[in-house]
C-alpha positions as CSV (number, residue, x, y, z in Angstrom):
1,X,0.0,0.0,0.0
2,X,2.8,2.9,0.7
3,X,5.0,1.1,-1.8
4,X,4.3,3.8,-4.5
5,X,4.7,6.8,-1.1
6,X,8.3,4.7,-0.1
7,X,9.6,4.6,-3.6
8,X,8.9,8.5,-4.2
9,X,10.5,9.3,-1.2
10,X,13.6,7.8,-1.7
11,X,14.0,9.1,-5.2
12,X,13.5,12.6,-3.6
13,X,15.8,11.8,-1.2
14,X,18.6,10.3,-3.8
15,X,17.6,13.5,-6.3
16,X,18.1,15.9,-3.3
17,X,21.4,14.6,-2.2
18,X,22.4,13.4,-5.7
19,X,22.4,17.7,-6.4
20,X,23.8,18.9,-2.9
21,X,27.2,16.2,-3.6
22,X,27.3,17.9,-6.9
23,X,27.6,21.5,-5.5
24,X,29.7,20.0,-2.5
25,X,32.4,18.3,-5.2
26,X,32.4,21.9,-7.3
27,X,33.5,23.3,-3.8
28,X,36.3,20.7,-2.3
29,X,39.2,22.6,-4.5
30,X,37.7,26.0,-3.7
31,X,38.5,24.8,0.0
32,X,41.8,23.3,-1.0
33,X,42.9,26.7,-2.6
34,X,41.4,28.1,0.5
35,X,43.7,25.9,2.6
36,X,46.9,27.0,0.8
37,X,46.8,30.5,0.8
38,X,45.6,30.6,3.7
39,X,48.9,28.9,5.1
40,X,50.9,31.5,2.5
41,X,49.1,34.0,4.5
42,X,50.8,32.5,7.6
43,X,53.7,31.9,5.8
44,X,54.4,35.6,4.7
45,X,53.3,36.9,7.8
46,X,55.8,35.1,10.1
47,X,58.7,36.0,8.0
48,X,57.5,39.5,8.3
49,X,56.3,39.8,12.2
50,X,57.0,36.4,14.0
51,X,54.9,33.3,14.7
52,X,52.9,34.7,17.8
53,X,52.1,38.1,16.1
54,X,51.5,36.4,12.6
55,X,49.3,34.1,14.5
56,X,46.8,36.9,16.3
57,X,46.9,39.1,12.4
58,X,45.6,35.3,11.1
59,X,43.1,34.8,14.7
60,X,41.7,38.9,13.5
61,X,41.6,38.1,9.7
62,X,39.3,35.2,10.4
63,X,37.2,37.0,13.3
64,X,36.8,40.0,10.6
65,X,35.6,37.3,8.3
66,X,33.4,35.7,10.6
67,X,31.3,39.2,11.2
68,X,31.2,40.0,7.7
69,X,29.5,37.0,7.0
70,X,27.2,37.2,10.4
71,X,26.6,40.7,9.1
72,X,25.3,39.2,5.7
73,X,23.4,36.4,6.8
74,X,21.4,38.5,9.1
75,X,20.5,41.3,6.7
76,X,19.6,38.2,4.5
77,X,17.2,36.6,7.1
78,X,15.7,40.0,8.0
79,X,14.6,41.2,4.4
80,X,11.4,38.8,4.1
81,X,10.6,40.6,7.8
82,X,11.3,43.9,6.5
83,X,9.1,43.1,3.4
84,X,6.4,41.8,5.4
85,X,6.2,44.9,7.7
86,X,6.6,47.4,5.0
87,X,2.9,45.1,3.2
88,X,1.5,45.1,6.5
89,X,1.7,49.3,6.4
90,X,0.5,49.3,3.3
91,X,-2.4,47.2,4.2
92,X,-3.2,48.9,7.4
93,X,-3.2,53.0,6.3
94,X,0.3,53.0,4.8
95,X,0.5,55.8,2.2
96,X,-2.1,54.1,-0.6
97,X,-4.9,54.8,1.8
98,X,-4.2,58.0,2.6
99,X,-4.2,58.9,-1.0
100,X,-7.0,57.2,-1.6
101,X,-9.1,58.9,0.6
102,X,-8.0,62.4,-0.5
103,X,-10.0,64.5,-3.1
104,X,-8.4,65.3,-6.5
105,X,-6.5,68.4,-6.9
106,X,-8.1,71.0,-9.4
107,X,-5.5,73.2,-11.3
108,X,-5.8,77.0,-10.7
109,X,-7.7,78.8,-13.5
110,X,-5.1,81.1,-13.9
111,X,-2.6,78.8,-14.5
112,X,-4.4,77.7,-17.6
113,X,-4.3,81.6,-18.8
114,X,-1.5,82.3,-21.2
115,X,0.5,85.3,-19.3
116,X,-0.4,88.1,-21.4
117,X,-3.7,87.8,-20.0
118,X,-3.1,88.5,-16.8
């Protein structure tokens, strides 16, 4: 009876992990490459400034990285909220209803009048 339910969930499954090991292989030599200059990073910066001080510029790189991508990911995650509040105005006397509820502007008579006759 949930042969047909058992068999289309585990070709979801295999589909689903089938594309996420295909985006995971493209990124194993990105993390290689990552790998290595990260350690010519360290490399450089010892010969420059010494093992314990290239060590804390590597510990403030990373940290720096770390809150740029915090940063990102929560301005990510917040602009469905911010999207949803902004509709929400909208929907409950935002600027459309304001307008909407105003009467149409007549234009000035003399405005229509070409200047010599005034």
């Amino acid at each position: 009876m949930f042969k047909g339910l058992i068999n289309d969930v585990k070709s979801a499954a295999a589909s689903f992990l089938g594309t996420y090991l295909a985006r995971a292989s493209v990124a194993v030599p990105f993390l290689v490459a990552l790998g290595m200059a990260t350690a010519a990073v360290g490399l450089e910066l010892t010969e420059r400034f010494g093992a314990r001080n290239a060590l804390w510029l590597l510990a403030a790189g990373f940290g720096a990285i770390g809150l740029l991508a915090t940063f990102a990911v929560t301005m990510k995650e917040q602009q469905p909220e911010m999207e949803a509040a902004e509709e929400q105005q909208r929907n409950e006397g935002g600027i459309s209803e304001l307008t909407s509820t105003q009467p149409p502007l007549r234009p000035q008579r003399n405005c229509l009048r070409p200047s010599s006759a005034l």
